[in-house]
C-alpha positions in Angstrom: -39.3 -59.2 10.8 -38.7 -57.4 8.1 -37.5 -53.6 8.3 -38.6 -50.3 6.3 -35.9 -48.4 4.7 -35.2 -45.1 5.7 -34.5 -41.3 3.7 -32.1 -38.8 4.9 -35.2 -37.3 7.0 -35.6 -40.5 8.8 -39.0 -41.2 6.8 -40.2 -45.1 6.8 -40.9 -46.2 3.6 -43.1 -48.3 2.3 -41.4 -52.0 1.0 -42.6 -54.9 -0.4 -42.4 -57.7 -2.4 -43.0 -56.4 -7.0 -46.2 -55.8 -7.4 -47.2 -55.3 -4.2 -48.5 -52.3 -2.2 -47.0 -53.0 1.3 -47.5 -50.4 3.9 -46.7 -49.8 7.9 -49.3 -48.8 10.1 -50.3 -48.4 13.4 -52.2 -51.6 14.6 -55.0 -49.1 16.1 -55.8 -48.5 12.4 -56.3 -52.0 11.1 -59.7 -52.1 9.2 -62.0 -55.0 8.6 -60.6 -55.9 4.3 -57.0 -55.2 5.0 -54.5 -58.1 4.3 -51.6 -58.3 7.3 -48.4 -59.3 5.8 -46.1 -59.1 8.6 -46.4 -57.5 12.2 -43.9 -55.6 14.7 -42.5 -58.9 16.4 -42.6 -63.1 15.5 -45.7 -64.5 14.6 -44.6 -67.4 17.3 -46.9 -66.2 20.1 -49.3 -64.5 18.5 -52.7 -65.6 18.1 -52.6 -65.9 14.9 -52.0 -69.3 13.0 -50.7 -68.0 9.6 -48.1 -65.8 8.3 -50.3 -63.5 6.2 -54.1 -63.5 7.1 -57.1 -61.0 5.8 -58.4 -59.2 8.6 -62.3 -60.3 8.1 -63.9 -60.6 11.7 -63.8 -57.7 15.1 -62.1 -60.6 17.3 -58.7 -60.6 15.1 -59.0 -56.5 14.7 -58.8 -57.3 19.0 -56.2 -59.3 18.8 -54.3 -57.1 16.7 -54.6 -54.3 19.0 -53.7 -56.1 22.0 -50.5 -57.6 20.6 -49.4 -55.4 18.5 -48.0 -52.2 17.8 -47.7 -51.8 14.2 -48.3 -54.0 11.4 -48.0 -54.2 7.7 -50.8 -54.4 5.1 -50.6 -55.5 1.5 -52.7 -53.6 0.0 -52.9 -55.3 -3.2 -54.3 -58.7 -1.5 -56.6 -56.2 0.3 -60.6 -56.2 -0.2 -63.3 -53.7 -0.4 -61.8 -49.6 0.3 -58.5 -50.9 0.9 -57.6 -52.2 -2.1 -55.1 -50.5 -4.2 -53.6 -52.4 -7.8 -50.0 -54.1 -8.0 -47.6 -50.9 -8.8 -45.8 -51.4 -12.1 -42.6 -51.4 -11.0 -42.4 -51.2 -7.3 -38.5 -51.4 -7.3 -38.1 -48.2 -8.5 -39.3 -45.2 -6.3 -42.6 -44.2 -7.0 -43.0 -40.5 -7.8 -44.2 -37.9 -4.5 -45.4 -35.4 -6.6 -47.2 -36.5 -9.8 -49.1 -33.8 -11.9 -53.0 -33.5 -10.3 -54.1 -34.6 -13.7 -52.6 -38.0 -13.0 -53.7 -37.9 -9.8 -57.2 -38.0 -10.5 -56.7 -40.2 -13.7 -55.2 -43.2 -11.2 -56.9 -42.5 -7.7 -60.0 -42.8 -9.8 -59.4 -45.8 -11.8 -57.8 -48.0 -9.2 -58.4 -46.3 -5.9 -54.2 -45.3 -6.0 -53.5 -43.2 -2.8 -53.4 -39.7 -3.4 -50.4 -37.4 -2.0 -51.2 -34.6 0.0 -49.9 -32.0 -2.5 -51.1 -33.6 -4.9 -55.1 -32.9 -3.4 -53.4 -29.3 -3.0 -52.3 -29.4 -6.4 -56.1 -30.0 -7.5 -57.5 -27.5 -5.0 -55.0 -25.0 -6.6 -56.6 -25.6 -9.7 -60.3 -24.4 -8.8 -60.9 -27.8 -7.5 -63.3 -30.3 -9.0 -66.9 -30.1 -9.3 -68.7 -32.3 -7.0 -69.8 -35.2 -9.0 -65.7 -35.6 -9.7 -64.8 -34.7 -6.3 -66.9 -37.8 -4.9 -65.7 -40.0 -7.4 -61.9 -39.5 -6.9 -62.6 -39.0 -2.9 -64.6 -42.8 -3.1 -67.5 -42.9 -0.5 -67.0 -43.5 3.0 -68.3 -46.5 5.1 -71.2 -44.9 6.3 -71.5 -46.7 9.5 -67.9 -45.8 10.5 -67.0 -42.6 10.9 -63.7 -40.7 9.6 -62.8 -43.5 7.0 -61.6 -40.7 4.6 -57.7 -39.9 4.2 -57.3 -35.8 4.4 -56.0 -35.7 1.4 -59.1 -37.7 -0.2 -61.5 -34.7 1.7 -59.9 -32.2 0.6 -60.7 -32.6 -2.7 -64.3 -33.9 -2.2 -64.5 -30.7 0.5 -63.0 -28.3 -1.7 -66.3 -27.5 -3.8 -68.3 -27.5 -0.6 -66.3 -24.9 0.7 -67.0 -23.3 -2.3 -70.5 -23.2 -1.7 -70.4 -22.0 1.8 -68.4 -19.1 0.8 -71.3 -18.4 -2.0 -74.0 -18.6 0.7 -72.5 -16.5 3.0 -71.3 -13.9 0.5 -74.9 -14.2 -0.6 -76.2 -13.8 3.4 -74.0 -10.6 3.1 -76.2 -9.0 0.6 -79.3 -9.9 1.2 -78.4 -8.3 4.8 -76.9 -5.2 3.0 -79.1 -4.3 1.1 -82.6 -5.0 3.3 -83.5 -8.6 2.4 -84.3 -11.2 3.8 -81.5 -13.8 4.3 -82.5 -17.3 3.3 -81.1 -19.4 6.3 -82.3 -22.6 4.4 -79.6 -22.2 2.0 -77.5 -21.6 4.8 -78.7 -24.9 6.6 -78.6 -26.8 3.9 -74.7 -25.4 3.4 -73.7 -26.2 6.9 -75.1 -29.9 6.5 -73.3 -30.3 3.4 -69.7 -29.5 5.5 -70.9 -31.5 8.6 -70.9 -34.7 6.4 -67.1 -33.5 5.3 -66.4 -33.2 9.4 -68.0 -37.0 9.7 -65.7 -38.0 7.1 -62.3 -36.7 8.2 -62.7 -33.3 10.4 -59.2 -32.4 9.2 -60.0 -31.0 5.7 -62.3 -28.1 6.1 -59.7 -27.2 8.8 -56.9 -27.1 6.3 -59.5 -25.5 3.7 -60.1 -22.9 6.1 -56.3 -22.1 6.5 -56.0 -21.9 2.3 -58.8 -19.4 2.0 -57.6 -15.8 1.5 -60.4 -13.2 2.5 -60.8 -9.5 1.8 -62.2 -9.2 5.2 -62.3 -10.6 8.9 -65.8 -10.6 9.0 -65.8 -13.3 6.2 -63.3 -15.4 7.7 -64.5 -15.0 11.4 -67.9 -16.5 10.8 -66.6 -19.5 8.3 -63.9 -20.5 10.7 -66.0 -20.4 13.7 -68.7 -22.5 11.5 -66.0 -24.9 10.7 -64.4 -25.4 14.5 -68.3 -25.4 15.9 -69.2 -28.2 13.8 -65.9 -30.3 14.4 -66.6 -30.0 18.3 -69.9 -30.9 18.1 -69.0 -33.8 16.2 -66.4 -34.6 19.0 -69.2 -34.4 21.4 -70.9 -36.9 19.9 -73.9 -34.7 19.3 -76.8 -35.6 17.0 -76.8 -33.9 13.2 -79.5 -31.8 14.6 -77.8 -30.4 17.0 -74.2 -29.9 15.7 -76.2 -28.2 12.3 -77.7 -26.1 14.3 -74.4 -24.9 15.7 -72.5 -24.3 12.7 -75.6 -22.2 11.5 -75.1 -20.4 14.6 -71.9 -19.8 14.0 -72.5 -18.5 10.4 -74.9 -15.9 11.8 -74.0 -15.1 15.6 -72.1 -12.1 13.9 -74.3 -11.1 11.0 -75.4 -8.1 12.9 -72.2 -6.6 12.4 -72.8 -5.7 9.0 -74.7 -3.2 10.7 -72.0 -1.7 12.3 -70.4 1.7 12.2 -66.8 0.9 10.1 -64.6 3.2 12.7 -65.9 0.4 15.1 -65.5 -2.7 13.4 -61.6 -1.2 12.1 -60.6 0.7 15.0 -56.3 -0.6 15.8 -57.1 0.8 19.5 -58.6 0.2 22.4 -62.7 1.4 21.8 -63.9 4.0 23.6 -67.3 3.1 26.6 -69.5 4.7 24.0 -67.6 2.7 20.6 -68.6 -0.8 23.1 -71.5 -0.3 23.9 -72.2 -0.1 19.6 -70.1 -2.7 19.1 -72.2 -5.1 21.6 -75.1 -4.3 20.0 -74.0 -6.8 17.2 -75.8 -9.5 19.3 -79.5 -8.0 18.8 -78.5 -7.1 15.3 -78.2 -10.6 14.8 -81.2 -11.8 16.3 -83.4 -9.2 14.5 -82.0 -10.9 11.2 -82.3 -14.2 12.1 -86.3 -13.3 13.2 -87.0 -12.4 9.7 -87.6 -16.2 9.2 -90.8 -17.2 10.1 -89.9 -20.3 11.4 -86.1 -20.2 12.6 -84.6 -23.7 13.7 -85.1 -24.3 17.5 -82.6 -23.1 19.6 -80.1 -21.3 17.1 -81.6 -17.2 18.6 -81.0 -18.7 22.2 -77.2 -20.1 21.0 -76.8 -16.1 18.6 -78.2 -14.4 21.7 -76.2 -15.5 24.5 -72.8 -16.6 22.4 -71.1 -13.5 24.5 -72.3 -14.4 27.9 -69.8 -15.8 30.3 -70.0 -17.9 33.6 -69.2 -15.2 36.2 -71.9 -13.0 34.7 -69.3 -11.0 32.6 -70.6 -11.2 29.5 -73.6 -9.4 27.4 -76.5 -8.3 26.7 -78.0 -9.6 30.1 -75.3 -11.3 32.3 -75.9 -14.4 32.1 -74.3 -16.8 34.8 -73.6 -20.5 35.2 -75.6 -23.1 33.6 -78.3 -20.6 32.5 -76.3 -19.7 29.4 -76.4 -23.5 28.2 -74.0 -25.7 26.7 -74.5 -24.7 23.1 -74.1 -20.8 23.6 -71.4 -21.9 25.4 -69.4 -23.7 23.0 -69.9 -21.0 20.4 -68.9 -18.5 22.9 -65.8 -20.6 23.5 -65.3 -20.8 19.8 -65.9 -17.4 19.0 -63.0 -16.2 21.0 -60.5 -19.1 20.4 -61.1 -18.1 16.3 -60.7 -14.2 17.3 -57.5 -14.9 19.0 -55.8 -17.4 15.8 -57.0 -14.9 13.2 -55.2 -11.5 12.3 -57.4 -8.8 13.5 -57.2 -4.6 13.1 -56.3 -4.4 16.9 -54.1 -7.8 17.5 -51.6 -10.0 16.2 -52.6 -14.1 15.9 -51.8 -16.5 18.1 -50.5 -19.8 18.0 -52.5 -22.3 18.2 -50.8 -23.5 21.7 -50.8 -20.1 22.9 -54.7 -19.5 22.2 -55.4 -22.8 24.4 -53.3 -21.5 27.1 -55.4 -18.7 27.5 -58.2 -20.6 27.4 -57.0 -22.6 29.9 -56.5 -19.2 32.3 -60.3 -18.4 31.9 -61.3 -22.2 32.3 -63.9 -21.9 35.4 -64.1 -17.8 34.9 -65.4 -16.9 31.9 -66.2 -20.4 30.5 -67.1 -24.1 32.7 -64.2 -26.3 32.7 -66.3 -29.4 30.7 -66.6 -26.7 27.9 -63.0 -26.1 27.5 -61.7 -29.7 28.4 -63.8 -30.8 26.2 -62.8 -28.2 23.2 -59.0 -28.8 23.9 -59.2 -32.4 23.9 -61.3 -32.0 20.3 -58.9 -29.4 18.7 -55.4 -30.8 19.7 -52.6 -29.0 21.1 -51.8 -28.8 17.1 -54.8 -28.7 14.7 -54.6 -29.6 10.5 -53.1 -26.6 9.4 -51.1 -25.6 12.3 -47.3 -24.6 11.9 -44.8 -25.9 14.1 -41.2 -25.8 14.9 -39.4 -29.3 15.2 -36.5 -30.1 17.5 -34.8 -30.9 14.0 -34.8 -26.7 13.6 -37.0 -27.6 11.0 -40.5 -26.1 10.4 -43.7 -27.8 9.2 -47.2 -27.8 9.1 -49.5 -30.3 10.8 -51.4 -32.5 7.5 -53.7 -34.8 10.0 -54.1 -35.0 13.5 -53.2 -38.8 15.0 -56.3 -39.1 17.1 -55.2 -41.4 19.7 -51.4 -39.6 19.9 -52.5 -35.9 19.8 -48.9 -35.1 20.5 -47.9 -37.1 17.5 -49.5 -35.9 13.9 -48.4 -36.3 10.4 -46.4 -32.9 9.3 -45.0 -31.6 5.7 -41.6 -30.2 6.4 -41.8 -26.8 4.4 -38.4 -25.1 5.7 -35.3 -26.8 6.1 -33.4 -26.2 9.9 -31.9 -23.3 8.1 -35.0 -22.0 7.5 -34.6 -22.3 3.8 -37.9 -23.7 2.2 -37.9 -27.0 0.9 -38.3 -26.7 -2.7 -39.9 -30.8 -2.1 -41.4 -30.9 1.2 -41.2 -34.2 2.5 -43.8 -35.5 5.1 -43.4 -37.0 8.1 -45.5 -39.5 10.6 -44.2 -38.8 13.9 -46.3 -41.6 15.2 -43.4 -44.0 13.7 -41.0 -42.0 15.3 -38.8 -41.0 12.3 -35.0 -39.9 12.9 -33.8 -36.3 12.9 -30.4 -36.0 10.9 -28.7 -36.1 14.3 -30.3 -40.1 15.3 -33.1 -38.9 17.5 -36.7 -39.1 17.3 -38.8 -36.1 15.6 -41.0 -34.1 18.2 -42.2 -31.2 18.3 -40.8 -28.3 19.5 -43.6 -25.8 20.0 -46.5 -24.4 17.8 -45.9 -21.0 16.0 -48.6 -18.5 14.8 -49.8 -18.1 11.3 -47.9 -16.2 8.8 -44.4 -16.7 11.0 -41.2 -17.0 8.8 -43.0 -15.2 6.0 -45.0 -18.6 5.5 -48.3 -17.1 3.8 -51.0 -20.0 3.2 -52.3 -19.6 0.0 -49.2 -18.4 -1.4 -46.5 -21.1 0.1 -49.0 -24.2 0.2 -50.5 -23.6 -3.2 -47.7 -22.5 -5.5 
């Protein structure tokens, strides 16, 4: 068996024969079309007859998953999505950061992979329009969810993002100044980025992180949208259902806009009277949402009770147990796990390891244990986007989750173990155990909040 070379960060590297587009992956990710080359131990044994085979029936996808841990693909003697063209000259190393211009110009022509900051490169830009965006991203298999690479979505997500942040600055002033919001628009919106969650729930999650915002307010309700939809879809709910979550979570806080401003931006602790406004949010809300005559069934019961809590704790009617329901209950959950990542007048972020914990300590208090189970196992102990310290004294940010070794995702090392940034980022699977300088495997070390080491996202990951 043949062996990938290795670069001073321990990286595995693609090989293979000129002309060839040879690549080492997990067996778990073998697709029907792809074209096995070689796998991680002698074909002697194996089920397989031949040394080289295309993968072209759900039996030998089995068998690959049984025997094997990794394999390689060839993806020029692949078929279908996983087909790339025969490199030009695949002895020499093939560039990591080629202009975005290129990177449209050959992902679209031959279906080339695109680098992650390379899609960041082209997000940088304003993006693409959404015709182009589909067109480079290809179309995924629509009867197999998550076929898209995250680099791939975030350049088809990047003008749908766009759009959500149109709709919602456009919910702002209809609600400022007396109108009637059009929650269509807003449906319609939220579909729109549910599709992107179907497709790789990664992207809009980095996208997100990339946004700069003038205010909270903004942020709050298109991260919470974002998160809601990406658990729904983990929870295998209908499109119906998770829609009408992340519409939910667009509006749950809408009635804040009719908020005194020494509320919403006061540093300190408020006052019984200053709560008591602030909860008031929640019929705000509801009175905004009414002004449609036919509002989607079940989103004012989800806007309504979003603050309740198990033990009766919560507001406006202390609420206990099941009769909050499941819904209100995730976007309660989600409500407060966004609060507690995002930079607030009154508090610091937390990590995204440090949010869960506390989540953890009001797991059968405040929210049922299915709910936050269920939202952990979803999100990762380190969610695309998340920074994290590696036992390398390196730092990094999460690109993709691996969704069958949470513990293990793909990261771009952005500061070296000095803490010096690395003027060319390298990335790194950790599911292929790459070597530290020292000879031992990469892990990682421990989450870290946004903005630590003076790492700003749109200024560090876009420039």
């Amino acid at each position: 068996m043949g062996k990938g070379g290795a670069t001073g960060s321990g990286r595995p590297e693609a090989e293979g024969k000129p002309g060839g587009r040879r690549e080492l992956i997990a067996a778990t990710d073998a697709r029907l079309g792809m074209f096995v080359v070689e796998l991680d131990r002698p074909w002697i044994g194996t089920p397989f007859l031949m040394q080289g085979f295309l993968i072209d029936d759900a039996r030998t996808l089995e068998q690959l998953g049984e025997c094997c841990r990794f394999i390689y693909i060839d993806r020029s003697r692949s078929v279908g999505e996983h087909y790339a063209p025969p490199q030009e000259d695949a002895g020499m190393p093939q560039p990591r950061h080629a202009a975005a211009g290129r990177a449209v110009s050959d992902a679209g022509a031959g279906g080339n992979q695109l680098g992650f900051m390379e899609a960041l490169a082209i997000v940088r830009k304003g993006g693409l329009d959404a015709a182009a965006a589909r067109r480079l991203a290809g179309e995924a298999i629509a009867d197999r969810p998550e076929t898209q690479s995250v680099e791939r979505e975030l350049v088809r997500a990047s003008p749908v993002m766009a759009e959500a942040e149109a709709v919602f600055e456009q919910v702002i002033a209809d609600v400022r100044e007396n109108r009637k919001p059009d929650i269509i628009q807003v449906t319609e919106s939220v579909d729109d980025m549910l599709q992107s969650v179907k497709r790789n729930p990664d992207a809009l999650l980095w996208l997100i992180r990339l946004k700069q915002y003038d205010r909270y307010s903004y942020h709050h309700a298109l991260d919470v949208t974002v998160h809601l939809l990406v658990f729904a879809h983990c929870m295998g709910f209908s499109e119906d259902g998770a829609t009408v979550l992340g519409v939910a979570g667009m509006m749950q806080d809408i009635g804040k806009i009719r908020l005194p401003e020494r509320v919403l931006q006061k540093a300190g602790r408020l006052s019984r009277l200053e709560m008591e406004i602030a909860k008031s949010h929640v019929d705000f809300s509801i009175e905004i949402i009414r002004q449609d005559p036919n509002p989607m069934p079940g989103l004012i019961e989800i806007v309504s009770r979003h603050h309740e809590r198990i033990d009766g704790s919560g507001y406006p009617d202390g609420l206990r147990g099941a009769a909050i329901g499941l819904r209100a209950e995730m976007a309660g959950l989600v409500d407060t796990f966004c609060a507690m990542t995002s930079k607030r007048a009154y508090d610091e972020p937390l990590s995204t390891q440090r949010a869960l914990e506390a989540l953890v300590r009001l797991r059968e208090t405040r929210f049922s244990g299915n709910v936050v189970d269920g939202f952990i196992q979803c999100i990762g102990l380190y969610p695309a986007g998340t920074l994290v310290e590696l036992n390398s004294g390196e730092v990094a940010v999460v690109i993709a989750q691996n969704r069958v070794r949470r513990m293990q995702p793909r990261v771009l090392v952005l500061l070296c173990a000095d803490k010096t940034p690395n003027r060319h980022p390298p990335t790194l699977d950790l599911l292929y155990s790459p070597l530290t300088p020292a000879g031992e495997p990469y892990r990682i070390l421990r989450a870290l909040p946004s903005g630590a080491y003076g790492i700003n996202s749109s200024e560090f990951y876009l420039s």
